[in-house]
C-alpha positions in Angstrom: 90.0 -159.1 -44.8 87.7 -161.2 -43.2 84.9 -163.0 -46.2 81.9 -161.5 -44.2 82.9 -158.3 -44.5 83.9 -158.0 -48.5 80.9 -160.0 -49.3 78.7 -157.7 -47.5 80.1 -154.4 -49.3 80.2 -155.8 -52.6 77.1 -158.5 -52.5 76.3 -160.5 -55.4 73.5 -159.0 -57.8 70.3 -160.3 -57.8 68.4 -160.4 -61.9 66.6 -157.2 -62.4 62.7 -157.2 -62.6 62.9 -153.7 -64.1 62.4 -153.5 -68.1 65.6 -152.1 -69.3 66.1 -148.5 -70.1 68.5 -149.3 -73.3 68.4 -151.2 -76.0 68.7 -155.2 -76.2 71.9 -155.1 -78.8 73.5 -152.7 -76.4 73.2 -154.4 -73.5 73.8 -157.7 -75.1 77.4 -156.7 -76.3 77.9 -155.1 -72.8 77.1 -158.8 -71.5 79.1 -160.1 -74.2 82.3 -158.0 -73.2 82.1 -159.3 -70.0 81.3 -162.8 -70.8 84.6 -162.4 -73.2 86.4 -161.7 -70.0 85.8 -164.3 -67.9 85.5 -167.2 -70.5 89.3 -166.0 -71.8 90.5 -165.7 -68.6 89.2 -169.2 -67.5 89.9 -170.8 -70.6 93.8 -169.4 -70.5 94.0 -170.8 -66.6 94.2 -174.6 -67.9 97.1 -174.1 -70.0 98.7 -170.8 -68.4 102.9 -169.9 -68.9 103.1 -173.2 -71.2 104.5 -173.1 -74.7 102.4 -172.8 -78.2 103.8 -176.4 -78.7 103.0 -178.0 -75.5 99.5 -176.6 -75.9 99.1 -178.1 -79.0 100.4 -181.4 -78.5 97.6 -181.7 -75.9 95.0 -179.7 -77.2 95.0 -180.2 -80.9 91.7 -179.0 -81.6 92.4 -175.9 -79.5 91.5 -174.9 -76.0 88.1 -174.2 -76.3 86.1 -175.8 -73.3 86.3 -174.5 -70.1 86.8 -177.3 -67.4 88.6 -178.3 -64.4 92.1 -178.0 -63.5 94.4 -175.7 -65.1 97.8 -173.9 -63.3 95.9 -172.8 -60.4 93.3 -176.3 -59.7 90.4 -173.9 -60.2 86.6 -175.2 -61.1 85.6 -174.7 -64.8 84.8 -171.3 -65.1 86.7 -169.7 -62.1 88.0 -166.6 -62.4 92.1 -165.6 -61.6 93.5 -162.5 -60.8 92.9 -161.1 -64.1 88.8 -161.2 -63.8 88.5 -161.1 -59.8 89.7 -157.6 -60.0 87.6 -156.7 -62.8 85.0 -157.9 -60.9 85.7 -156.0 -57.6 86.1 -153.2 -59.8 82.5 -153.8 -61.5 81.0 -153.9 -58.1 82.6 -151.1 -56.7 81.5 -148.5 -59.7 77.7 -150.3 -59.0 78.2 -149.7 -55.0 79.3 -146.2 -55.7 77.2 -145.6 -58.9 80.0 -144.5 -60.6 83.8 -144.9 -61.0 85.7 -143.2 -58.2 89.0 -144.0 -58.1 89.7 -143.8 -55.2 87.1 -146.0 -54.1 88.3 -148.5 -57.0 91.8 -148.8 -54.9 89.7 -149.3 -51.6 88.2 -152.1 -53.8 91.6 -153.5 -55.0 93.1 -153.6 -52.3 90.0 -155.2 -50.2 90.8 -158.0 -53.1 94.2 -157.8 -52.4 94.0 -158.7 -48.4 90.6 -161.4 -49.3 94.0 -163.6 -49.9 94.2 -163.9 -54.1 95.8 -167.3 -54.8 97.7 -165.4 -58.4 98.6 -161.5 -58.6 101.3 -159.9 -60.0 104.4 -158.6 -59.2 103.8 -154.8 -60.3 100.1 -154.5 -58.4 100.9 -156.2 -55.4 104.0 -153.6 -55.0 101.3 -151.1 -55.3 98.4 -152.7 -53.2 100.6 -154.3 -50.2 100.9 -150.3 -48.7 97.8 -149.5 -50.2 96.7 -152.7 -47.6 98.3 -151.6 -44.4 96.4 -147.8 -45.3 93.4 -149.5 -45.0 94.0 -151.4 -42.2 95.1 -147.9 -40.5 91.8 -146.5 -41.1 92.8 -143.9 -43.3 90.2 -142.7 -46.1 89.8 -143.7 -49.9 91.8 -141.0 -51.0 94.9 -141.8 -48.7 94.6 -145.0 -50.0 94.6 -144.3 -53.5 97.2 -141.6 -53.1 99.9 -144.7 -51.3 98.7 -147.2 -54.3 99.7 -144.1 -56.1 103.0 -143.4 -54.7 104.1 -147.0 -54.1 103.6 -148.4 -58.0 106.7 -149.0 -59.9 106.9 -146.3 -62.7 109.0 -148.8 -64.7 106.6 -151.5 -65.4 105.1 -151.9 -68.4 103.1 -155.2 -67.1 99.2 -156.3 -68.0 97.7 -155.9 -64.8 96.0 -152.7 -65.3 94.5 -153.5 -68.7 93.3 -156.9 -67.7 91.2 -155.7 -65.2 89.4 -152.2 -67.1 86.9 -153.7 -69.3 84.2 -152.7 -66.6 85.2 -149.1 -67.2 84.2 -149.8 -71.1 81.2 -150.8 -70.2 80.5 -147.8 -68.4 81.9 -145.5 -70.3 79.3 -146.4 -73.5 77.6 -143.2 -73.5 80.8 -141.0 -73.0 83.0 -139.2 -75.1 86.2 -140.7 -76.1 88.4 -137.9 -73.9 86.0 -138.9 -70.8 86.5 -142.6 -71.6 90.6 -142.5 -71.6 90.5 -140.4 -68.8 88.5 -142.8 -66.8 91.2 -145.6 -67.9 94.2 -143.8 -67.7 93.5 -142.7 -63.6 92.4 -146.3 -63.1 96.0 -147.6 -64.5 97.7 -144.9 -62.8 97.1 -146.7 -59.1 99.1 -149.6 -59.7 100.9 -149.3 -63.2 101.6 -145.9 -63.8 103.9 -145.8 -66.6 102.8 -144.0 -69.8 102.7 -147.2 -72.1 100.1 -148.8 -69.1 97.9 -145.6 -69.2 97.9 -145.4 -72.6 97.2 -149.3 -73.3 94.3 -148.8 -71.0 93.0 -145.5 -72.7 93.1 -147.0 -76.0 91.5 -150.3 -74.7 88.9 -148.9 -72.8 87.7 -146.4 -75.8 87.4 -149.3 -78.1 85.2 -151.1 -75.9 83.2 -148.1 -75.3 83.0 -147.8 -79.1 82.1 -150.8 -79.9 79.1 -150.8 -76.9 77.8 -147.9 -77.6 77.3 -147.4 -81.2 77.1 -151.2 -82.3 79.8 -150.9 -84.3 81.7 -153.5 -86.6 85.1 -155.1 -86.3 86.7 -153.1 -88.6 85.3 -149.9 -88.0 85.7 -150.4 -84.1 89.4 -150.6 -85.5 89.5 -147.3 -87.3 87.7 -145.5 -84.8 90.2 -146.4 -82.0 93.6 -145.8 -84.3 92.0 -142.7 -85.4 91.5 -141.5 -81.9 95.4 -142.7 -81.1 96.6 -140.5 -83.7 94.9 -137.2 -83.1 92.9 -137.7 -79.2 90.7 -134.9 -78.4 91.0 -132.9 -75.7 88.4 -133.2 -72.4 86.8 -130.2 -71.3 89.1 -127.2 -71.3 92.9 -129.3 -70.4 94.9 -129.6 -73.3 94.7 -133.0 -75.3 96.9 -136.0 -74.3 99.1 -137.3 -77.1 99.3 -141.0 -76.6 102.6 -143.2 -76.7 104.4 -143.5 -79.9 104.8 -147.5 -78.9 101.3 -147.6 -77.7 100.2 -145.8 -81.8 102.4 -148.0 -83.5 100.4 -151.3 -81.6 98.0 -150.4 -82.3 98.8 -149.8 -86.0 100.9 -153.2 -86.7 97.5 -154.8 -85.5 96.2 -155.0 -88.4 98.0 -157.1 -90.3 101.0 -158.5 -87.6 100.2 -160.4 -84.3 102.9 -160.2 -81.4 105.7 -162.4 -82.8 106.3 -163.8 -79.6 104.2 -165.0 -76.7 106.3 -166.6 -74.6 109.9 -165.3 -73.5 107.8 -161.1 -72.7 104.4 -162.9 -71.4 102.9 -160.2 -69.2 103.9 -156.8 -71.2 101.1 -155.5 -71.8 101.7 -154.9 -75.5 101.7 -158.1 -76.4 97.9 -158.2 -74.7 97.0 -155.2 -76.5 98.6 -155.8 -79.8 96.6 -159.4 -79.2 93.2 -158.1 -78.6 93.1 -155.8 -82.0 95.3 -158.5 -84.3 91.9 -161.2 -83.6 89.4 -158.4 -84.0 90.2 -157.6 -87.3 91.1 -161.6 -87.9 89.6 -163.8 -86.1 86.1 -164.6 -87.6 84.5 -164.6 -85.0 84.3 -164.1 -81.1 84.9 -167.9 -80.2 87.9 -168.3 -82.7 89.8 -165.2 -81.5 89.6 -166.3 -77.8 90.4 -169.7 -78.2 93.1 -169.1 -80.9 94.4 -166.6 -78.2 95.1 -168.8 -75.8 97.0 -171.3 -78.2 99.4 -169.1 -78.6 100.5 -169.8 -74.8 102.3 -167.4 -72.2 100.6 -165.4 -70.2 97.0 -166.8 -71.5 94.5 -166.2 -68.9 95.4 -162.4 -69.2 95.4 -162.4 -73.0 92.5 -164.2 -73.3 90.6 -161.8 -70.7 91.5 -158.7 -72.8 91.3 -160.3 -76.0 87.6 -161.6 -75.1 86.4 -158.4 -73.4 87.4 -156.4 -76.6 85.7 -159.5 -78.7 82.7 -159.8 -77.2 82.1 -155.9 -76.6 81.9 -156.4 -80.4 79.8 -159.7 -81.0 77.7 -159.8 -78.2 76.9 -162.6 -75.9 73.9 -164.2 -77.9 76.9 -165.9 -80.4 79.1 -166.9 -76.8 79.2 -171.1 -76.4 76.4 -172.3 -74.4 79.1 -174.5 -72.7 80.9 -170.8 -71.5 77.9 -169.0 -70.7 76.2 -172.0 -68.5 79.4 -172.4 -66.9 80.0 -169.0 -66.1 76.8 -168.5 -64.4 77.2 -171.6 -62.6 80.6 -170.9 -61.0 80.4 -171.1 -57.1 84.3 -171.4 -56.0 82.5 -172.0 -52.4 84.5 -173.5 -49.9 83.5 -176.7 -48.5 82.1 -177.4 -52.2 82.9 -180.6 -53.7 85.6 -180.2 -56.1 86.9 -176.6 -55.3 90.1 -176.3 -54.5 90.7 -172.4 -54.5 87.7 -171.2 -52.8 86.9 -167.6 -52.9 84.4 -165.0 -51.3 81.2 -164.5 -53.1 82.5 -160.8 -54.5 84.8 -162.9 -56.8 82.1 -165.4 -58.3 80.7 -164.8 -61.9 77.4 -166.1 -61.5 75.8 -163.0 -61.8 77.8 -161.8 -64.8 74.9 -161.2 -67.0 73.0 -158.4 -64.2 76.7 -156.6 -63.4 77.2 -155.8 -67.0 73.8 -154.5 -67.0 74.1 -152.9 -64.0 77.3 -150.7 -65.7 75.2 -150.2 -68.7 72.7 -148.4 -65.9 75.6 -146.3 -64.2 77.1 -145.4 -67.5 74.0 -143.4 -68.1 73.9 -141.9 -65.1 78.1 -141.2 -65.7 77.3 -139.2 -68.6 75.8 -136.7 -67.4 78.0 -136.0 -64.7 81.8 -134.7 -64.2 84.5 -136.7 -63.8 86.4 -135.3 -60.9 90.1 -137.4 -61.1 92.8 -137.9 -58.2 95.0 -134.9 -58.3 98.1 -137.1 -59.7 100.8 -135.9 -61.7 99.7 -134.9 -65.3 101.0 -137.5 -67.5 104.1 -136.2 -70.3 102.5 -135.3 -74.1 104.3 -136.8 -77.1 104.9 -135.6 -80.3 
């Protein structure tokens, strides 16, 4: 897709002169959740499918600066896969003014043809048909219906839960059933297997949670195991039982972290189990990213979901300086000294801070209206 083109539909966001319509706190840990995001994801880039023992031997003190380089040669700060498409999915619910999904697959797979230099193996199989719809002409919801019907119902990879942290933003003021729903229909375009969904639906409620109410660690923690083990129904269909395997991550959280990084990087278990092990842990926002990405294989995605759930929690007043600045700073331009992977402007973070305000906004305006989903198959109901 030509740059002009996606950078017109989905233009960067100029700061807000308006005097927000929610509270500071609130829209600081909806910054903060999206700040977790991209610092994880960034941070994980310069030492991505390496060992916990290579990463030590050259970061002893941790990996805890975001700078140049990295398995992809992107500037300090640059986003990969993992936070351009929860970027494009952020603008896309702010271009709509809410979350449609089938205009979230026109998004994905605008990102998809802008020529991504990482994606994975599971969404391109979805988004490579979903490309050539588009490129037909047909409408949103043809699009989403051949993302849809092209996904591998196998997979039980990351790349649907490393992109939905937007969706938590959004869905602050919701209830929990909305929330999931929101998150399961957004995993269902590209990674539609039940373990995906429910990963998402239990990632994207926590986030929520934790937004909305201003809620701790721990009780963040309880509220979202609660909701695993007995989720309420939304409107008048019957409740969605969510995946034994999905429950029982979420349980071992507490008190075990995935015993192994490296040899099933990219299930998306290992990202989720991640993400609640170093918010009940890790002492803070900082320590729980960067120890995240110590732990080595698949760390730019880990560290995205494990920072989004973080700092939907602690905020983005208690973020580095050194990640924030950085972040906001980040113009992957080509032609720009230095960048080596440059990027249209949809897929910079320099206006981080006024799109996760900007969701905060449409989350409002989501609440008080009906959620009208993609008429997929119903999802199975466990016992």
């Amino acid at each position: 897709m030509n740059h002009a083109d996606i950078e017109a539909l989905y233009p960067l966001l100029q700061d807000s002169e308006e005097v927000p319509r929610h509270s500071a706190d609130l829209v600081d840990r909806a910054r903060g959740c999206f700040l977790g995001q991209l610092a994880g994801d960034s941070l994980g880039s310069l030492v991505e499918f390496r060992s916990e023992a290579s990463i030590r031997s050259q970061y002893p003190d941790g990996v805890c600066h975001l700078a140049d380089g990295g398995a992809h040669d992107t500037i300090a700060g640059q986003p990969t896969d993992d936070s351009e498409m929860a970027l494009i999915l952020a603008r896309s619910i702010i271009r709509t003014g809410r979350y449609d999904p089938a205009q979230a697959a026109v998004a994905y797979a605008r990102w998809f043809d802008s020529g991504p230099f990482d994606f994975g193996n599971t969404t391109a199989q979805a988004l490579r048909p979903a490309v050539a719809a588009l490129r037909r002409g047909e409408d949103p919801a043809a699009v989403a219906q051949t993302a849809c019907d092209s996904a591998s119902p196998n997979s039980e990879a990351n790349g649907a839960l490393m992109r939905v942290s937007p969706l938590g933003i959004l869905a602050h003021a919701l209830m929990p059933a909305r929330a999931a729903d929101l998150a399961r229909g957004d995993a269902a375009l590209t990674h539609p297997h039940p373990v995906c969904q429910d990963a998402s639906a239990a990632f994207v409620v926590a986030i929520a949670h934790a937004i909305g109410t201003g809620s701790d660690a721990r009780d963040t923690y309880s509220f979202v195991k609660d909701w695993a083990r007995e989720p309420q129904a939304a409107g008048s269909e019957p409740a969605r039982s969510v995946h034994p395997a999905v429950r029982e991550c979420l349980e071992m959280a507490a008190t075990t972290p995935p015993p192994d990084f490296q040899h099933q990087q990219g299930w998306v278990l290992i990202a989720l189990g991640n993400a609640f092990w170093q918010l009940i842990n890790a002492p803070s926002a900082e320590a729980g990213i960067c120890d995240t990405v110590r732990r080595g294989g698949d760390t730019d995605t880990n560290g995205a979901i494990a920072g989004a759930l973080l700092g939907a929690v602690y905020g983005a007043e208690v973020m580095p300086r050194q990640w924030i600045d950085t972040i906001l700073s980040c113009r992957p331009e080509q032609g720009r000294p230095g960048v080596h992977r440059p990027r249209p402007k949809p897929f910079w973070p320099v206006d981080a801070l006024t799109v996760a305000q900007r969701l905060v906004e449409a989350g409002s305006i989501t609440s008080r209206r009906a959620f009208t989903p993609l008429p997929l198959a119903p999802g199975p109901r466990y016992t």
